[in-house]
C-alpha positions as CSV (number, residue, x, y, z in Angstrom):
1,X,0.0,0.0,0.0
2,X,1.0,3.6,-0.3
3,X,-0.3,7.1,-0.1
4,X,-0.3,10.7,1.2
5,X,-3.8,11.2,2.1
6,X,-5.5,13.1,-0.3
7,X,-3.9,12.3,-3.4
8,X,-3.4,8.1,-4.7
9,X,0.5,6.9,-4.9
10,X,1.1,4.9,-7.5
11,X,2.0,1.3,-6.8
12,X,3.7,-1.1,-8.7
13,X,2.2,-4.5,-8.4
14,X,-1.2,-4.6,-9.4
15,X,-2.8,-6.5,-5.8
16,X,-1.3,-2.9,-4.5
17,X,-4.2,0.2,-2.7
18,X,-3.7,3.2,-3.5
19,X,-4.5,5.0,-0.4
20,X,-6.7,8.1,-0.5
21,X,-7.4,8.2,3.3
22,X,-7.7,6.2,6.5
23,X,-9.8,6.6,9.8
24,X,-9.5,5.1,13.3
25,X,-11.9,2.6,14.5
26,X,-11.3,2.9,18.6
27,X,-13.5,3.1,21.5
28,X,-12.2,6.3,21.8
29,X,-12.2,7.6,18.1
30,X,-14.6,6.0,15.9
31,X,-17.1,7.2,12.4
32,X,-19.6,8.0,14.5
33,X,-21.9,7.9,11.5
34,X,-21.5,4.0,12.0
35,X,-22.9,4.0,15.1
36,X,-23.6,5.3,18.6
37,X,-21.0,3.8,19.8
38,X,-17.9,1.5,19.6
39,X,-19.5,-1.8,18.9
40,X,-22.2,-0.9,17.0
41,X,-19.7,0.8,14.8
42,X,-17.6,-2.7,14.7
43,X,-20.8,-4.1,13.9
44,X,-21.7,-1.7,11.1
45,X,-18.5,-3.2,9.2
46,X,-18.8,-7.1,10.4
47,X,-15.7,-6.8,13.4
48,X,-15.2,-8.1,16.7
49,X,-14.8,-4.9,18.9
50,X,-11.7,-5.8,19.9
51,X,-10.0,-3.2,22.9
52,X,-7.0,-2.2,20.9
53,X,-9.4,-0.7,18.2
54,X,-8.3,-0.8,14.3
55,X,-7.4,1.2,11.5
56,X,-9.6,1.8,8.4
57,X,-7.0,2.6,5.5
58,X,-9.3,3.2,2.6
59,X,-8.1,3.2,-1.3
60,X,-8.7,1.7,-4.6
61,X,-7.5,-0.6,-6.0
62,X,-5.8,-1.0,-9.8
63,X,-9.1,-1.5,-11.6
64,X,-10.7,1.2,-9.6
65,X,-12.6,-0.8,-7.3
66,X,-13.1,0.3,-3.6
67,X,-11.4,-1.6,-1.2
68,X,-11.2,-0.8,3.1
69,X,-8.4,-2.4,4.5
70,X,-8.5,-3.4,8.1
71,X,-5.4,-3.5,9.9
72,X,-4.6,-3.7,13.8
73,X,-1.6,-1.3,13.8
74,X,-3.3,1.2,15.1
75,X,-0.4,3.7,15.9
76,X,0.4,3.3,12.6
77,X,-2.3,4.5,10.9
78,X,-2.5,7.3,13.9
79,X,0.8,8.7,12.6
80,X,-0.6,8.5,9.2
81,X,-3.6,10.8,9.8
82,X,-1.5,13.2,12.0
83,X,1.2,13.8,9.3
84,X,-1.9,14.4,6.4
85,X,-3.7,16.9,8.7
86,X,-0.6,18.8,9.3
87,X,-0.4,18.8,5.3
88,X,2.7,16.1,5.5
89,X,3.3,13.6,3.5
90,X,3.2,10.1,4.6
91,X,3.7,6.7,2.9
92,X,1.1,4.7,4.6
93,X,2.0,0.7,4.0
94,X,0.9,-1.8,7.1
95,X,3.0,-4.6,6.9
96,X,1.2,-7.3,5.7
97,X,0.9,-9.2,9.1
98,X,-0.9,-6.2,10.0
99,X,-3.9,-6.7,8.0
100,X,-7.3,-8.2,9.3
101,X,-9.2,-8.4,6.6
102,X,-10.0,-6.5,3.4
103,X,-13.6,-5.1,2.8
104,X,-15.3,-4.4,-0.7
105,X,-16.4,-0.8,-0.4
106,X,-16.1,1.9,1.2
107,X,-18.1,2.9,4.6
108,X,-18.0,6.7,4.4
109,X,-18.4,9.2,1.6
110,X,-15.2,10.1,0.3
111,X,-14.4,12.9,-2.6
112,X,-11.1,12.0,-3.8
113,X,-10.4,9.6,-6.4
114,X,-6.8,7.9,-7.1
115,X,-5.4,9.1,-10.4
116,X,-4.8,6.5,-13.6
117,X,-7.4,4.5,-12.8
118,X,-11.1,3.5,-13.5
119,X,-13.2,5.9,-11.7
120,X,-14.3,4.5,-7.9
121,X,-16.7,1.7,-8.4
122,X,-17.7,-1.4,-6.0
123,X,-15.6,-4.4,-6.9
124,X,-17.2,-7.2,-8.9
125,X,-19.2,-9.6,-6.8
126,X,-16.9,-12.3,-7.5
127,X,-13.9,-10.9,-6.3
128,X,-15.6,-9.4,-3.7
129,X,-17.8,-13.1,-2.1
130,X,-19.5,-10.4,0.6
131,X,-22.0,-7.4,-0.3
132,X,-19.8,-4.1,-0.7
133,X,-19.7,-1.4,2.2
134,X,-21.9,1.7,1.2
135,X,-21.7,5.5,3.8
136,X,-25.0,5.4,5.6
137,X,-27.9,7.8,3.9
138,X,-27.7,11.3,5.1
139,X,-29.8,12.7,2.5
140,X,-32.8,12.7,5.2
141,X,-32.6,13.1,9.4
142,X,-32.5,10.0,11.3
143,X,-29.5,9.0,13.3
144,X,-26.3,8.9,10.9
145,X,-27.2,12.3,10.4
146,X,-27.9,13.6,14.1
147,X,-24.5,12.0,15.0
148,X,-23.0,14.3,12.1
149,X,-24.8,17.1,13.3
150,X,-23.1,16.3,16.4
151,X,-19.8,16.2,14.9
152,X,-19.6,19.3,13.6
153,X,-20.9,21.3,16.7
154,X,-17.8,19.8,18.8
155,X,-15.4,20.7,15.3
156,X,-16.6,23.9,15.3
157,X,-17.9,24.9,18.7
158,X,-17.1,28.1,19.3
159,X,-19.4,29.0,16.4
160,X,-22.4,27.4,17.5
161,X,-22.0,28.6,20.8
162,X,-21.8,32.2,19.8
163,X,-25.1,32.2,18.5
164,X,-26.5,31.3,21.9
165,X,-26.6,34.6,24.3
166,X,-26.4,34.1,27.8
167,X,-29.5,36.6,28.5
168,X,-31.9,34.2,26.4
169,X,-32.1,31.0,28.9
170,X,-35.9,30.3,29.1
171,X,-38.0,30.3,32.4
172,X,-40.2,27.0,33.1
173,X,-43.8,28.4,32.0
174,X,-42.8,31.8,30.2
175,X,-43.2,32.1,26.4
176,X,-40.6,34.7,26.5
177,X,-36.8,34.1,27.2
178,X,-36.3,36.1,30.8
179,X,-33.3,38.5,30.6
180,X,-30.7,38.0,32.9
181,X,-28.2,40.9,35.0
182,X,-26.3,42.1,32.6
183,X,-23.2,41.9,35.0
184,X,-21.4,38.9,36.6
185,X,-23.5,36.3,33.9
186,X,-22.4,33.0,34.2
187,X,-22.4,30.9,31.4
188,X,-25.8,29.5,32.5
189,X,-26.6,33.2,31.8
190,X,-27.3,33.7,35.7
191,X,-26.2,35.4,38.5
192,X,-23.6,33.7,40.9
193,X,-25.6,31.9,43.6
194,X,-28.7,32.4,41.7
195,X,-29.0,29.6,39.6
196,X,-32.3,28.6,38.4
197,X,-33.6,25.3,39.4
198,X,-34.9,24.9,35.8
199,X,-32.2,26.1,33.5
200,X,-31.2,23.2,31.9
201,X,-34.3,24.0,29.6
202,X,-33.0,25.0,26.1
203,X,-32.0,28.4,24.8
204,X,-33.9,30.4,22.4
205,X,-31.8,31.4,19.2
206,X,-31.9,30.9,15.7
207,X,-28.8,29.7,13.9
208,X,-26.6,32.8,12.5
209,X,-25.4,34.0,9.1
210,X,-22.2,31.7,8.4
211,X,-23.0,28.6,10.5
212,X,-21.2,25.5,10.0
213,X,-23.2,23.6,6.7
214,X,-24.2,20.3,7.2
215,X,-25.1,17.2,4.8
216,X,-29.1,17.5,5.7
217,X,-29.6,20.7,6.9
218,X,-29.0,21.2,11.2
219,X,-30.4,24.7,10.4
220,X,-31.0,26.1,13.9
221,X,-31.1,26.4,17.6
222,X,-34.1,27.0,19.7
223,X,-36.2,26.0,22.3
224,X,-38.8,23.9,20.6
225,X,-41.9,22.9,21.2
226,X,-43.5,20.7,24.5
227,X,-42.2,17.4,22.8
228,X,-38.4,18.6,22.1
229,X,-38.4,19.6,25.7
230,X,-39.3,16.1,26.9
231,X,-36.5,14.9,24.8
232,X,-34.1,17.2,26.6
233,X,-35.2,16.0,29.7
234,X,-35.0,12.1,28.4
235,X,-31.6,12.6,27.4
236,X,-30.3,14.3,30.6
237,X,-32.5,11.3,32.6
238,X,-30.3,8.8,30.3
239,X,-26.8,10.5,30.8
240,X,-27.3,10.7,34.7
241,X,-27.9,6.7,34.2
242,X,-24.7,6.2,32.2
243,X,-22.8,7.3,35.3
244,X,-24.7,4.7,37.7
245,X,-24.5,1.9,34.8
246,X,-21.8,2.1,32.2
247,X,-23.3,1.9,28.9
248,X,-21.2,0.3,25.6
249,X,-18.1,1.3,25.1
250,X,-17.3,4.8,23.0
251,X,-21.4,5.9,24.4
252,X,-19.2,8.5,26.4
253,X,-16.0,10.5,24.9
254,X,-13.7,12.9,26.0
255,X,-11.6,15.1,24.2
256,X,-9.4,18.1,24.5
257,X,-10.7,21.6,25.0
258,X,-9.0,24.6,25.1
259,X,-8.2,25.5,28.8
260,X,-8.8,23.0,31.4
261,X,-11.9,21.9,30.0
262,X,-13.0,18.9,28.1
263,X,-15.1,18.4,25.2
264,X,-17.7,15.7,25.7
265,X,-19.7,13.6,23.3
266,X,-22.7,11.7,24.4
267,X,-25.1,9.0,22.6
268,X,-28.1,7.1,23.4
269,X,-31.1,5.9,21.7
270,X,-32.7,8.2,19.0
271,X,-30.5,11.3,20.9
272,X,-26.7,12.9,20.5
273,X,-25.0,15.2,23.2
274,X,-21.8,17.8,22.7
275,X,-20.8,19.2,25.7
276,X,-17.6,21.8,27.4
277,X,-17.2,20.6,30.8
278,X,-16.9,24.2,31.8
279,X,-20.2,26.1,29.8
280,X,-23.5,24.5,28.0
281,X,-24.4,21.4,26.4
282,X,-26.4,20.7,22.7
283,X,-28.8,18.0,22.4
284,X,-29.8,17.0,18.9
285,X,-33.0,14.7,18.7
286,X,-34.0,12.2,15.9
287,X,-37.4,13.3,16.7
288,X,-36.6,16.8,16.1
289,X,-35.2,17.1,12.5
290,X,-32.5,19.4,11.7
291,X,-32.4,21.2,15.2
292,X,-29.8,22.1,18.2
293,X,-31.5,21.8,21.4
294,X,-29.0,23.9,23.7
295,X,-28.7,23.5,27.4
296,X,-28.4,25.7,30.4
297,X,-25.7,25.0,32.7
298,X,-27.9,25.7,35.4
299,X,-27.3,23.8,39.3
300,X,-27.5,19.8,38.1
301,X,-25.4,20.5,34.5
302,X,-21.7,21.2,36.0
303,X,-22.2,18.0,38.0
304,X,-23.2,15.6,35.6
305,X,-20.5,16.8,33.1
306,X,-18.2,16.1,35.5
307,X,-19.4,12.8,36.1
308,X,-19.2,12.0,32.7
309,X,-15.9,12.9,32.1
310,X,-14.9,10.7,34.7
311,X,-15.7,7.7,33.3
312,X,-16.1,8.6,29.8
313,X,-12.7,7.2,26.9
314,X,-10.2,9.6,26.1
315,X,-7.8,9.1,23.1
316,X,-4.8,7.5,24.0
């Protein structure tokens, strides 16, 4: 195998990949889109969720067909994507013992194509003796594209949360956001010592001009209606049980942050949660198409962040 990423190597034997990217497959750092969390991502692809994680090196290869290439050298593969996204080249080529198996297909949508050869198609069925890998459909909500959503809120947080004043946390019963001091706001948008027993109710905003895109459309933030704030509540009800009973592996990740804090990613059942341990949380639903629940900090919040963190994976 060899390649630099984006762009296809040339190889000279004709079994060789040409490498256009590669992914980690770790409880810690997984395709979310597979799955909510580490096994069900395994499972998405037909592997044993083994503790040590894999690497997902995918490439085509010289008749064009798509090919992803298991391997368990995971630092490897680590080094790999490092190198690319500080725009360094690196040959990727597991040694052979490395290699678990080789999948027809690829699991997620990618844009590059290696060059002098057939454009990307799914090998013949022959060759192949499995149906191929295909991304998941993200062309309409449901829960590939929640956890997407959800990716891109923690890739570009500091976006979404500047859409979300501190002065619009919403009172249990008003219609109206209630403003808060406009001195000594924490970021629950309350004063110190006054925290409101119900803040952990969403925040009314609409998303602003230049928000991060997304592949079906999470459009905005608000509070929305009687049902979304059920689901909040759900999903907090659910979290607080993760620290009492750990759920599957990867359900709960932690991640750097700038500062002290920590970046926390949540899943559950029909629901995604992107957290700072040190400000709000978002909730995206897969009963609430397109939206970004956000959530106060309030009195419970700080706490259960915390807890989370604690026993959530980090990247090793």
């Amino acid at each position: 195998m060899a390649g630099t990423g984006e762009e296809a190597v040339a190889a000279a034997d004709d079994d060789a990949l040409y490498v256009l990217t590669a992914v980690l497959l770790t409880p810690a750092q997984f395709p979310s889109v597979l799955g909510d969390d580490y096994p069900e991502a395994c499972a998405a692809l037909g592997l044993a969720p083994l503790a040590d994680g894999y690497g997902l090196v995918i490439g085509q290869d010289g008749d064009g067909a798509r090919w992803t290439v298991v391997v368990d050298d995971v630092s490897l593969v680590a080094v790999a994507i490092a190198s690319w996204d500080c725009g360094m080249e690196y040959d990727l080529s597991p040694d052979e013992r490395s290699v678990v198996t080789a999948l027809p297909g690829w699991p997620l949508a990618v844009a590059v194509a290696a060059p002098g050869v057939p454009a990307p198609h799914d090998p013949d069925p022959e060759v192949a003796e499995r149906p191929p890998l295909s991304p998941p459909d993200t062309t309409i909500w449901g829960p590939a594209q929640r956890r997407l959503g959800a990716d891109e809120i923690a890739l570009q947080w500091a976006i979404w949360r500047e859409q979300i004043p501190d002065d619009h946390f919403v009172e249990p019963g008003s219609k109206e956001p209630e403003k808060a001091a406009p001195e000594n706001k924490n970021a629950g948008g309350t004063e110190p010592g006054d925290e409101k027993p119900d803040a952990e109710e969403p925040v009314d905003s609409r998303a602003a001009e230049g928000a991060p895109e997304q592949p079906a459309a999470v459009t905005s933030t608000g509070t929305g209606n009687s049902t979304a704030r059920e689901g909040i509540r759900r999903v907090l009800a659910e979290a607080r049980a993760y620290v009492e009973t750990p759920p599957p592996l990867g359900r709960v990740r932690s991640s750097f942050a700038p500062g002290e804090a920590r970046t926390l990613r949540a899943d559950g059942p029909g629901w995604s949660m992107v957290a700072r341990t040190d400000d709000i949380a978002f909730v995206l639903l897969d009963d609430e198409p397109g939206e970004v629940l956000p959530v106060g900090r309030g009195p419970q919040l700080p706490g259960l962040l915390e807890a989370l963190d604690k026993m959530a994976v980090r990247p090793a």
